[in-house]
Backbone bond lengths (Angstrom), bond angles and torsions (degrees), N, CA, C in turn:
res aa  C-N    CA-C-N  psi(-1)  N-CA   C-N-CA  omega(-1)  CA-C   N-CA-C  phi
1 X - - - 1.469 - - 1.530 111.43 -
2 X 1.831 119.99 147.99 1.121 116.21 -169.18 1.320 114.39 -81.81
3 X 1.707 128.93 103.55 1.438 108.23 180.00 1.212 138.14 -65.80
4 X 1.451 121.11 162.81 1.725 118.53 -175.59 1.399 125.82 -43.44
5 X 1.020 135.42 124.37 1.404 100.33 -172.85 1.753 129.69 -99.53
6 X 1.106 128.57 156.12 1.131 118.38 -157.45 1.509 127.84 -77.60
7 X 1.511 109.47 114.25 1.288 119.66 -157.13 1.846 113.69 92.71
8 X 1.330 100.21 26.64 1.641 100.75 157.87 1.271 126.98 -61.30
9 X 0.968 111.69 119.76 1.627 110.45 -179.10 2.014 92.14 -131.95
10 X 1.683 106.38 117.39 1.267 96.54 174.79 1.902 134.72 -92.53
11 X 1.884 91.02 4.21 1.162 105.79 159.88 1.874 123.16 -37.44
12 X 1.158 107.69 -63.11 1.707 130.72 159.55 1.473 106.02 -7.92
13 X 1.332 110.84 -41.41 1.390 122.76 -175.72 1.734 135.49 -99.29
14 X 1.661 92.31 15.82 1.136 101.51 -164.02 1.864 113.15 -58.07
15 X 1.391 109.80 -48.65 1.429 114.74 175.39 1.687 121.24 -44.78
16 X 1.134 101.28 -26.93 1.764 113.42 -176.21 1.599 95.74 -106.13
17 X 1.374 135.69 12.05 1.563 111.64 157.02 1.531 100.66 -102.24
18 X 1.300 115.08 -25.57 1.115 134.13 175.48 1.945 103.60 -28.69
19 X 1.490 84.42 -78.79 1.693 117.97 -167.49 1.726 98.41 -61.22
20 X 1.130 103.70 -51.29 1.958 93.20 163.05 1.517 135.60 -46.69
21 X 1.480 90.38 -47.96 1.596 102.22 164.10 1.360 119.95 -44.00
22 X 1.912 112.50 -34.81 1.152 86.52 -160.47 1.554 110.34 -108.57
23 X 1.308 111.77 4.24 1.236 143.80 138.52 1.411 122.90 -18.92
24 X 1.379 94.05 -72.79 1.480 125.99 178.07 2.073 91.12 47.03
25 X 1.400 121.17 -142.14 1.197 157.31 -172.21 1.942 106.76 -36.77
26 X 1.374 79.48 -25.31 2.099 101.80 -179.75 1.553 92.80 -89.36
27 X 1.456 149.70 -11.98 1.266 133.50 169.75 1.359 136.75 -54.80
28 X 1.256 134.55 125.79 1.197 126.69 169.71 1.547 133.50 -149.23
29 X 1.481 111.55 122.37 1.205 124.48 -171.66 1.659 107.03 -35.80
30 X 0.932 133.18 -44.33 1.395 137.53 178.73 1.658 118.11 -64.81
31 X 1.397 111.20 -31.90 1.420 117.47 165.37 1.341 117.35 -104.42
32 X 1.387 110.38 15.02 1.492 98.46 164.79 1.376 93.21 -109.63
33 X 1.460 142.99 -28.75 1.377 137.49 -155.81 1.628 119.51 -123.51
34 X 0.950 100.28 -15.50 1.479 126.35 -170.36 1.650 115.78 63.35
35 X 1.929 112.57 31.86 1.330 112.33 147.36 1.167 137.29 -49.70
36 X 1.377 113.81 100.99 1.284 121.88 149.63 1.602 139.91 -125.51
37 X 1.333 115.54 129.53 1.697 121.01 -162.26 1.271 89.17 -42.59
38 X 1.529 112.57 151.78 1.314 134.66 127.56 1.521 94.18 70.83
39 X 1.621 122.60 41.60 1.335 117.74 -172.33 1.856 74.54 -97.80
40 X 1.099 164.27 -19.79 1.117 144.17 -152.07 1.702 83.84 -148.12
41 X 1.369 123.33 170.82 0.918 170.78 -153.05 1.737 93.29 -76.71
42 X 1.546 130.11 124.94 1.548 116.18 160.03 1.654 108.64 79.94
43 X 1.190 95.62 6.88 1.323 95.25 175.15 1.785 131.63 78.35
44 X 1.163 82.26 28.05 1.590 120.47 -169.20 1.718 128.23 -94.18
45 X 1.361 139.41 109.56 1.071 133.31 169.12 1.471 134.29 -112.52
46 X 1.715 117.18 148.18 1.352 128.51 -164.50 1.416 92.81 -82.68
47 X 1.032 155.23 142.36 1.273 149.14 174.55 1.467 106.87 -113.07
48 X 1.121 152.61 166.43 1.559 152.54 -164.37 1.191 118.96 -173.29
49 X 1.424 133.05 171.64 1.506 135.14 -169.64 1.556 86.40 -106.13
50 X 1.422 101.83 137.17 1.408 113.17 179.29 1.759 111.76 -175.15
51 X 1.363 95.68 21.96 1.554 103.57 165.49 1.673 95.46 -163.78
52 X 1.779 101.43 -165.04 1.215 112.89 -167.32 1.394 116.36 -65.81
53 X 1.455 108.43 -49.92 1.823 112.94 154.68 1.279 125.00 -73.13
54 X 1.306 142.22 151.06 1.200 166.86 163.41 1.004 148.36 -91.35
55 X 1.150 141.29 -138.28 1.456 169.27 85.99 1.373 111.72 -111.50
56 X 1.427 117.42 13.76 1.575 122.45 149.44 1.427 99.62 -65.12
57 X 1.561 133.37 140.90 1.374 139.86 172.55 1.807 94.90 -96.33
58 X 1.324 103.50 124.18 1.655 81.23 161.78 1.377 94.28 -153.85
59 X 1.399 82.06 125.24 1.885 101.56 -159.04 1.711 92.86 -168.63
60 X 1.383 121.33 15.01 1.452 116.38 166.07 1.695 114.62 85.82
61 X 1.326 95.55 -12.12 2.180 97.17 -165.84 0.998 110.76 -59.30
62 X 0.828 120.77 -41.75 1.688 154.40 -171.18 1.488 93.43 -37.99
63 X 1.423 115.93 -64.29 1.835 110.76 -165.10 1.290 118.29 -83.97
64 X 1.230 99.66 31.45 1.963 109.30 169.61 1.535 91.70 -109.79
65 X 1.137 135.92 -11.79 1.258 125.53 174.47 1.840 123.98 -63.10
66 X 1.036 87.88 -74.13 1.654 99.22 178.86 1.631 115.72 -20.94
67 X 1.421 114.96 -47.98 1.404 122.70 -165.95 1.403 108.94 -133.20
68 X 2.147 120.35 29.62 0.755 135.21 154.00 1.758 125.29 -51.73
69 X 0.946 113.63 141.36 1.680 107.98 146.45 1.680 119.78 -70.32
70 X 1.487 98.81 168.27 1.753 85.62 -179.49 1.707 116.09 -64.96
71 X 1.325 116.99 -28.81 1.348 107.19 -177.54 1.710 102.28 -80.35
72 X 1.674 130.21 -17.99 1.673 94.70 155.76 1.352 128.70 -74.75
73 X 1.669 101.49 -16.91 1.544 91.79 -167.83 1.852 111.40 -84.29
74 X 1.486 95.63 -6.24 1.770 101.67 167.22 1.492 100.42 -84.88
75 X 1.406 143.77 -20.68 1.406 136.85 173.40 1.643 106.91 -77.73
76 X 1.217 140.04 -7.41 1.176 147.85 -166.33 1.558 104.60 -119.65
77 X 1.337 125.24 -28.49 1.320 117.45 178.62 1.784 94.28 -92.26
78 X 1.094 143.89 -8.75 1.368 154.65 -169.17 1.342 104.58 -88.49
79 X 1.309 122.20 -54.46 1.271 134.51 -158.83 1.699 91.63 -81.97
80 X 1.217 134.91 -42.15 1.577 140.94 176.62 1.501 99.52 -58.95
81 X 1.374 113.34 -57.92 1.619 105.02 178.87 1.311 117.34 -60.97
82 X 1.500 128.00 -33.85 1.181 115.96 155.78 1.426 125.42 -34.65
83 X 1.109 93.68 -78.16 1.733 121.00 -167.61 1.498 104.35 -37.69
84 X 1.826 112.08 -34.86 1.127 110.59 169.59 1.385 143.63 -107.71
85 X 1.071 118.69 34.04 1.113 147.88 174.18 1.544 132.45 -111.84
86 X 2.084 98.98 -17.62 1.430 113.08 -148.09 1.555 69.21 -112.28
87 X 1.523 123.48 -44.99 1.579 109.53 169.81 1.424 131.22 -33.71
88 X 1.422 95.13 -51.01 1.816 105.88 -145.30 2.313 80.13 -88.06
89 X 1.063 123.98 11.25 1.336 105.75 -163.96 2.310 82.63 -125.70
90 X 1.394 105.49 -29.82 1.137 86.64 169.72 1.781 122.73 -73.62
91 X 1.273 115.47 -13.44 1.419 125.39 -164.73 1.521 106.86 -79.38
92 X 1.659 104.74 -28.96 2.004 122.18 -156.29 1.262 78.84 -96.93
93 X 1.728 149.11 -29.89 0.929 105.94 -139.98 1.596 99.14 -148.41
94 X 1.151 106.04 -10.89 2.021 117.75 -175.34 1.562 111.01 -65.38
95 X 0.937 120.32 143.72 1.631 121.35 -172.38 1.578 128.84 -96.97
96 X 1.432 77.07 -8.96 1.888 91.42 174.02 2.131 98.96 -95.96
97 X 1.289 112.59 -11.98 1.213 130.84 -159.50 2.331 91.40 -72.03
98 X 1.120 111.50 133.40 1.868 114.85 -170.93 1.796 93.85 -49.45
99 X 0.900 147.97 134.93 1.333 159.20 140.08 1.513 105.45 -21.52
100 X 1.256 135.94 -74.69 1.228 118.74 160.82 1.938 136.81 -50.93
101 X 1.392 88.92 -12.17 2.249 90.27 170.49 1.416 90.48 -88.31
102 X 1.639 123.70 -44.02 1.544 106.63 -177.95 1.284 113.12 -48.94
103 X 1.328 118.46 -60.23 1.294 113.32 -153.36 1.861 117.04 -80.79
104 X 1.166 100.91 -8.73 1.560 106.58 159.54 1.355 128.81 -83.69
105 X 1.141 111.19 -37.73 1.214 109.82 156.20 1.549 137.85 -79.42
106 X 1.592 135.21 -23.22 1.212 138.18 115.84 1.383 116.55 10.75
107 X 1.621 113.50 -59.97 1.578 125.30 -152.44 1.435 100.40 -67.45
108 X 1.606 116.41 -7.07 1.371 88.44 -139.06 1.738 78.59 -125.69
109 X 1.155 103.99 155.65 2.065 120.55 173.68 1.277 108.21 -116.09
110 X 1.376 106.81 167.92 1.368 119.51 129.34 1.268 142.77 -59.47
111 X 1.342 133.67 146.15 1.173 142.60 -140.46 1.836 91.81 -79.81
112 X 1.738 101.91 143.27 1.401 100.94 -172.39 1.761 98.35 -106.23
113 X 1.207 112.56 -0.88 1.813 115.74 -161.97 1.528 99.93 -138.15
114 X 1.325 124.69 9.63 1.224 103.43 170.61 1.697 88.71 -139.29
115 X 1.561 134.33 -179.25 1.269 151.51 -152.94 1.527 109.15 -6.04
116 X 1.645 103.53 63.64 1.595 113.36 155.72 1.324 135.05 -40.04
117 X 1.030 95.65 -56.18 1.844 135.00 174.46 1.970 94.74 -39.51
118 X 1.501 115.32 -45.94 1.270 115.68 -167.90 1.058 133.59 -151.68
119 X 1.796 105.54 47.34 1.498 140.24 147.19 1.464 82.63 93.79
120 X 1.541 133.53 45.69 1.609 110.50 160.09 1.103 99.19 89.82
121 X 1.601 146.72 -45.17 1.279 146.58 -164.34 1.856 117.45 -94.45
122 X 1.910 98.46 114.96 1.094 94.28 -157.03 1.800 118.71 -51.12
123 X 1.526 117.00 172.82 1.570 131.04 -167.93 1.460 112.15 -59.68
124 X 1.805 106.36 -33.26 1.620 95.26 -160.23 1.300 87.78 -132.27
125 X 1.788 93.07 159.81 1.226 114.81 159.51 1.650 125.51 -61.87
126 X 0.984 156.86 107.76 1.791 153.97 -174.59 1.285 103.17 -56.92
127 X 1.303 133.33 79.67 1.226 118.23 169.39 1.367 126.78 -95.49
128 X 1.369 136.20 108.96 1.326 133.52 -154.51 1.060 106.92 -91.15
129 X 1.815 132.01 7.37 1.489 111.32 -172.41 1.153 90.13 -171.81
130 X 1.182 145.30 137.22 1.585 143.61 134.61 1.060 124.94 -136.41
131 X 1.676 131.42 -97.78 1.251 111.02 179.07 2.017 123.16 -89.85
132 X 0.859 135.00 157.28 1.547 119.65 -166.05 1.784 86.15 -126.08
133 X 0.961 100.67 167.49 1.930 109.67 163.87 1.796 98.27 -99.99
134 X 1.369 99.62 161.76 1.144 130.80 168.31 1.331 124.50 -114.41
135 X 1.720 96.02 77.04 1.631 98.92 -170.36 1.873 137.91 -103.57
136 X 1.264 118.76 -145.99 1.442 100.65 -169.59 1.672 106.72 -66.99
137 X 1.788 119.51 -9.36 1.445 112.50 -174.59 1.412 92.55 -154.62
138 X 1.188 120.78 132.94 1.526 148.19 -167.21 1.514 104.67 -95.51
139 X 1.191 118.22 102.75 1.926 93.70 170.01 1.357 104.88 -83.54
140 X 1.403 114.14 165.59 1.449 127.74 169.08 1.261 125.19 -134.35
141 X 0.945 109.89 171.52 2.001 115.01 173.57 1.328 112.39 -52.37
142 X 1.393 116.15 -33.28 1.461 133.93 -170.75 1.562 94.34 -59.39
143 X 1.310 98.78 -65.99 1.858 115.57 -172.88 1.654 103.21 -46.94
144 X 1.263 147.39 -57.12 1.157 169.61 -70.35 2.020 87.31 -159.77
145 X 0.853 119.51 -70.43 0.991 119.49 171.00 1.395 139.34 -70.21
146 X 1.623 133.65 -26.92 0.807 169.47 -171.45 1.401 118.51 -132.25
147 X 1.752 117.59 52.39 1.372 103.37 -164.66 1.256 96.04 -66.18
148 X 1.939 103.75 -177.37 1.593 115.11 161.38 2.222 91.24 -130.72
149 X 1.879 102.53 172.44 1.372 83.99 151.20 1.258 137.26 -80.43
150 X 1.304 148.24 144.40 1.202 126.23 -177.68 1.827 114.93 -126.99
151 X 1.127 117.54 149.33 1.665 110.83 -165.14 1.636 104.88 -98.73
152 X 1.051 108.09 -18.09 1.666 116.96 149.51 1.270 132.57 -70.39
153 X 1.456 120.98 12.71 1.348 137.21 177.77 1.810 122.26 -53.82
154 X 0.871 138.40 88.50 1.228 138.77 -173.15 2.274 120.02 -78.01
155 X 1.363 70.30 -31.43 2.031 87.00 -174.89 1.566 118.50 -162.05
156 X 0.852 121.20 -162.92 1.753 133.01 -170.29 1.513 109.07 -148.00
157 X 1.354 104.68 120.69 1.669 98.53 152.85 1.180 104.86 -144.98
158 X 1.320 112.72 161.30 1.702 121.71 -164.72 1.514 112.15 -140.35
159 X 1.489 112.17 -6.55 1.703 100.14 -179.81 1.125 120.04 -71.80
160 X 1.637 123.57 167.82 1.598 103.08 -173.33 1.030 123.32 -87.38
161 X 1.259 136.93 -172.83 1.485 147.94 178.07 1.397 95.89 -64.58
162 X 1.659 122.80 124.79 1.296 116.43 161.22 1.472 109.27 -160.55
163 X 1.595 97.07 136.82 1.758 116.79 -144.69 1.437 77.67 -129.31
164 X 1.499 118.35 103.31 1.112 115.69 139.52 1.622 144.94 -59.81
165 X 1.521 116.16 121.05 1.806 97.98 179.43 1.281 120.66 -10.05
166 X 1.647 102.89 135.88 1.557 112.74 174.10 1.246 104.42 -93.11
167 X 1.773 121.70 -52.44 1.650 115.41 -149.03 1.666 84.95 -147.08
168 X 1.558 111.80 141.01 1.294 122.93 143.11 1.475 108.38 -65.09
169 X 1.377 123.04 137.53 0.958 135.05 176.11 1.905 124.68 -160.62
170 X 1.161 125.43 161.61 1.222 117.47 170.79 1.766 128.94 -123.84
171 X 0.623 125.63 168.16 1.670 131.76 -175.18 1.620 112.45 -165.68
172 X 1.460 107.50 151.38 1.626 125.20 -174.28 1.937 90.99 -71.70
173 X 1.253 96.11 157.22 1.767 101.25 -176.00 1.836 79.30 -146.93
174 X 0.910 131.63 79.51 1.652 137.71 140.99 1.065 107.94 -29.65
175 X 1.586 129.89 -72.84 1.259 123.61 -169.79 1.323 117.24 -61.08
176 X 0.942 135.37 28.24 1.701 139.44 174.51 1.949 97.44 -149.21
177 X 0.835 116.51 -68.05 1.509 128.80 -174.31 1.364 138.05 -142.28
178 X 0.875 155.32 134.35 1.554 155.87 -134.35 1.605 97.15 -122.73
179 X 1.717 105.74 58.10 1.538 104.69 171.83 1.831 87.06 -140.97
180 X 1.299 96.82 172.18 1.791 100.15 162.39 2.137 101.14 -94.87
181 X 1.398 69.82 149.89 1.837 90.71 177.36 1.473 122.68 -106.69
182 X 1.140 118.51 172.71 1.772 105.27 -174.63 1.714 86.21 -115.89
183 X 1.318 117.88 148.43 1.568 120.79 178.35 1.377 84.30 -148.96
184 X 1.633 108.03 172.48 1.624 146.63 176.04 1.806 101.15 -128.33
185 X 1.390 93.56 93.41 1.264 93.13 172.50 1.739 139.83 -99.51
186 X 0.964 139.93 131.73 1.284 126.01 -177.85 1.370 116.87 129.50
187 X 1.726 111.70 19.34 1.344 124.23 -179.72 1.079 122.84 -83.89
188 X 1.535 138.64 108.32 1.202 129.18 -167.29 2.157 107.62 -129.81
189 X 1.172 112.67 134.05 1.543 134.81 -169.93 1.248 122.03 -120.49
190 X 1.362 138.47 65.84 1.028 112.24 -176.88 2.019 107.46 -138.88
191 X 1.357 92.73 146.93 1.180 101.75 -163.54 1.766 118.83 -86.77
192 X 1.672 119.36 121.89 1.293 101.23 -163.85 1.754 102.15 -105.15
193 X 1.423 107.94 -166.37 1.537 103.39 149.84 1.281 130.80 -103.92
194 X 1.278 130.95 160.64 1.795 111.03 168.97 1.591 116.85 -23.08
195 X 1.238 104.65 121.94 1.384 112.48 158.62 1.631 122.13 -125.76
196 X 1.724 90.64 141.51 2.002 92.01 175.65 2.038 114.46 -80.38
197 X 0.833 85.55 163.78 1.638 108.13 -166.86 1.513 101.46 -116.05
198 X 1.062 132.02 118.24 1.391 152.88 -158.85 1.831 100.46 -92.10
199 X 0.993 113.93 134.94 1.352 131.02 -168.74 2.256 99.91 -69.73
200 X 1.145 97.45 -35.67 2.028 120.12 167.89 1.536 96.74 -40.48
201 X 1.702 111.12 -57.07 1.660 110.34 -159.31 1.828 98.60 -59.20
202 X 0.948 139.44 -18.23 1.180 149.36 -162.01 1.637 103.83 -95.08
203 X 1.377 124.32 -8.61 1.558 114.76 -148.16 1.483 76.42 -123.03
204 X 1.448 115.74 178.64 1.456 139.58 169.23 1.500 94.68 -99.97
205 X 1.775 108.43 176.02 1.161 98.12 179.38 1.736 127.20 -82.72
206 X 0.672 138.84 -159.66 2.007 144.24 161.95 1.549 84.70 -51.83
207 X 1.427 90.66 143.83 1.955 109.05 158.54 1.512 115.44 47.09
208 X 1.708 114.96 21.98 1.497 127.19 158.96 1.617 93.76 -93.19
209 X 1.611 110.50 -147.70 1.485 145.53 -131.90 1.979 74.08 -113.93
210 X 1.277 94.21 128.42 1.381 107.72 159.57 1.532 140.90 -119.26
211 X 1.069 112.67 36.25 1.307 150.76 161.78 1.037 137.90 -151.76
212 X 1.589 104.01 53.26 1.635 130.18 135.10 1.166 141.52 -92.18
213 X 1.248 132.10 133.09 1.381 120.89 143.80 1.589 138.96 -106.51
214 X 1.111 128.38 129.69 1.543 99.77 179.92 1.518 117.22 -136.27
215 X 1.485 106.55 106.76 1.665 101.64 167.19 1.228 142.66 -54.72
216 X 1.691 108.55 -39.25 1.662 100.31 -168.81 1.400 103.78 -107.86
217 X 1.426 147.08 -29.02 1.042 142.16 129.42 1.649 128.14 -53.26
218 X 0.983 106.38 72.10 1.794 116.82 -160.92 1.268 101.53 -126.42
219 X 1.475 118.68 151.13 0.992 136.46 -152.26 1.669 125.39 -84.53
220 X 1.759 95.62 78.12 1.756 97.00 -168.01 1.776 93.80 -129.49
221 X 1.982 94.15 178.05 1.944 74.60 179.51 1.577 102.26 -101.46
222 X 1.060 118.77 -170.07 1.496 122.71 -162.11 1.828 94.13 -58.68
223 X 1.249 127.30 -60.33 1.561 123.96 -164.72 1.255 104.26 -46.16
224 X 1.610 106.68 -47.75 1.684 107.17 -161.07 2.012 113.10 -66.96
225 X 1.419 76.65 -36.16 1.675 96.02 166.48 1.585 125.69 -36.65
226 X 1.588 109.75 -55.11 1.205 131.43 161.72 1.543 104.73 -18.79
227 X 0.941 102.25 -90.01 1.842 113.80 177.81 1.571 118.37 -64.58
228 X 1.152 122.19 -38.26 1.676 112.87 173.27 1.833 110.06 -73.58
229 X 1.248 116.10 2.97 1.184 121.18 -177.12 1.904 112.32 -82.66
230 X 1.340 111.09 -5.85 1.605 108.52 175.49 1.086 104.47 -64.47
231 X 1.400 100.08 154.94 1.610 126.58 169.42 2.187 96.18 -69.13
232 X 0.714 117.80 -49.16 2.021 95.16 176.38 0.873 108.18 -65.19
233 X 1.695 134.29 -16.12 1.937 112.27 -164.70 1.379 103.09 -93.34
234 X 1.604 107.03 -35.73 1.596 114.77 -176.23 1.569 99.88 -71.75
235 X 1.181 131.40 -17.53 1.430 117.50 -179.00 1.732 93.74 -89.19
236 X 1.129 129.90 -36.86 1.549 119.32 174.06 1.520 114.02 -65.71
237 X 1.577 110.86 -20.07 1.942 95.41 166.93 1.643 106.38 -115.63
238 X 1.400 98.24 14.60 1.480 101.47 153.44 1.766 116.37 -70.63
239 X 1.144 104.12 -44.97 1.784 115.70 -163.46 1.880 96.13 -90.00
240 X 1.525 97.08 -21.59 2.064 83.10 175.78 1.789 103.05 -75.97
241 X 1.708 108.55 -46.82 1.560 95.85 -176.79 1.506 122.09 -57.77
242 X 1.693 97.15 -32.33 1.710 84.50 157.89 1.351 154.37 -44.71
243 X 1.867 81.51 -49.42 1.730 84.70 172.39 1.100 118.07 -88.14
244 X 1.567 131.48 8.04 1.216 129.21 169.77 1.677 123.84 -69.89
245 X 1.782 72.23 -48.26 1.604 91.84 169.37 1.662 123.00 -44.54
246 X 1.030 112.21 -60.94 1.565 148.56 175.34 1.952 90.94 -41.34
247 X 1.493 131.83 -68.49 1.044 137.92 -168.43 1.490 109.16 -61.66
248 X 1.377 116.64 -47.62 1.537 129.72 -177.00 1.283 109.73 -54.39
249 X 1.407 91.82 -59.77 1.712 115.31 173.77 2.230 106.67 -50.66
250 X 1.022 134.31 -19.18 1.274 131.22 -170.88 1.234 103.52 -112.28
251 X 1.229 131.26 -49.06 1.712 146.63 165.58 1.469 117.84 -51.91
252 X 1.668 120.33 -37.24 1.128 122.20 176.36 1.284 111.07 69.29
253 X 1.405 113.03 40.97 1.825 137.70 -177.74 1.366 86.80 -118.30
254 X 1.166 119.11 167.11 1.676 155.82 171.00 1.485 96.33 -74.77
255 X 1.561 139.19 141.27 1.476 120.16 143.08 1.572 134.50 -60.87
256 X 1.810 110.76 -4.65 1.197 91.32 146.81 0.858 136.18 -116.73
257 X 1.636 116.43 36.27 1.663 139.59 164.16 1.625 115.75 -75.25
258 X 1.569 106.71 -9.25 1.841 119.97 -164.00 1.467 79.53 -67.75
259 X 1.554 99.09 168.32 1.363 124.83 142.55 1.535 109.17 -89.50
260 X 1.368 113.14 131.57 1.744 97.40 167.95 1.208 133.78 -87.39
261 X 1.926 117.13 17.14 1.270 113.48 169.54 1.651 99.96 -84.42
262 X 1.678 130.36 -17.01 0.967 135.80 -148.04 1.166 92.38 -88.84
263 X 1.529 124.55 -28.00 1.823 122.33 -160.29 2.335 72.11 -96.01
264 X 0.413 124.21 -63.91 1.608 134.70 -175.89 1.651 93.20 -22.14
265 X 1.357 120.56 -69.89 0.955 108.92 -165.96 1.592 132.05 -79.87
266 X 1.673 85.28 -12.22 1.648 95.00 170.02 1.613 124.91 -72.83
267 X 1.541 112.89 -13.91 1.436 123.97 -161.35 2.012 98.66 -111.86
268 X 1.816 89.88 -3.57 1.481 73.29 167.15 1.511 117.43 -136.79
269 X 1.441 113.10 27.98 1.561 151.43 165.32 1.939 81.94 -102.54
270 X 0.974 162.58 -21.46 1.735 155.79 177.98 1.501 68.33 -90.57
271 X 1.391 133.30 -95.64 1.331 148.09 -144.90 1.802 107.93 -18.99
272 X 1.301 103.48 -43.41 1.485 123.09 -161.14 1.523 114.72 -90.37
């Protein structure tokens, strides 16, 4: 069972007993958390942001990270484990909380066979974005949406643009009522087509360090980021900086001395 955690205070939660209340009988552990049995393996579930509450934190902590030292960015992964722990224990166990979200959520633990080492609760923080380079070619939303072909093509990604909430926040809504409202703002969805990835996003800019490469911090703007941020696309400009690397490294050129039809054609001579 999940214990209390130390320094629970379920005040914290006042806005979300609120929103249950009004819920009431319409609540459900599955649409507030995205529990569902046996969505993984062992009887195991991914849980996700997919309503107004979370285990998205949005309370701002978050942007001391990026350009933290290690002891903020250990105060920022701390404060998330809080935040998530103090959730999932107000939901199992609060009394104003619907009788059926308690008791579904109750059902459920932490993992007894996987992150021993650290009470069941996985190792890392999820960080989907922080610092990017600013390199010889910028992708954008523009690109992403509007592909073209390009002969500098290095990889493919195709998922859509998706901007998770930045900030709880509130604002007056006149056109409905002459009170302020509570919103989650900063949600953005939008669906693109395959797009190519420019061999540039990989480079630093002109008259930097010329023996770099960088895939997952690579050089896009925050929107475009959204979508080049999967785990398959970064492993597809994971395996191009490789083989770039690999070519530079044999040629005794710079990687941004390549041609990028040359890294192009080498990754699709691997392809074949």
């Amino acid at each position: 069972p999940m214990e209390e955690p130390a320094g629970y205070d379920p005040s914290r939660f006042e806005l979300l007993r609120r929103y249950l209340a009004v819920l009431g009988e319409r609540a459900e552990a599955r649409r507030l958390l995205g529990l569902v049995p046996d969505l993984l393996a062992n009887g195991k579930c991914d849980v996700n942001s997919i309503g107004p509450f979370s285990l998205n934190l949005l309370d701002s902590s978050n942007r001391a990270y990026p350009d933290g030292d290690a002891a903020m960015r250990e105060a920022v992964r701390a404060r998330h484990l809080a935040y998530s722990h103090e959730l999932l224990y107000f939901l199992a166990h609060d009394r104003d909380v619907p009788e059926q979200v308690c008791a579904e959520v109750a059902r459920w633990s932490l993992c007894a066979d996987e992150f021993t080492d650290t009470g069941g609760w996985p190792h890392q923080l999820y960080v989907r974005e922080a610092r990017r380079m600013v390199g010889s070619v910028v992708l954008t939303e523009g690109d992403l949406r509007h592909p073209t072909d390009r002969d500098d093509a290095i990889a493919q990604g195709s998922y859509n643009i998706d901007v998770r909430e930045v900030e709880r926040t509130w604002r007056y809504l006149p056109e409905y009522h002459r009170r302020p409202v509570v919103l989650n703002e900063g949600y953005l969805s939008i669906a693109v087509p395959p797009y190519p990835i420019p061999y540039g996003c990989l480079l630093p800019g002109e008259g930097q360090v010329d023996n770099l490469l960088v895939p997952v911090c690579c050089s896009t703007s925050h929107v475009a980021f959204a979508s080049v941020r999967t785990e398959p696309t970064l492993m597809a400009l994971g395996e191009a900086a490789g083989l770039a690397a690999a070519i530079a490294a044999r040629s005794g050129r710079s990687p941004g001395r390549l041609e990028p039809r040359a890294v192009r054609q080498a990754l699709e001579k691997t392809a074949g």
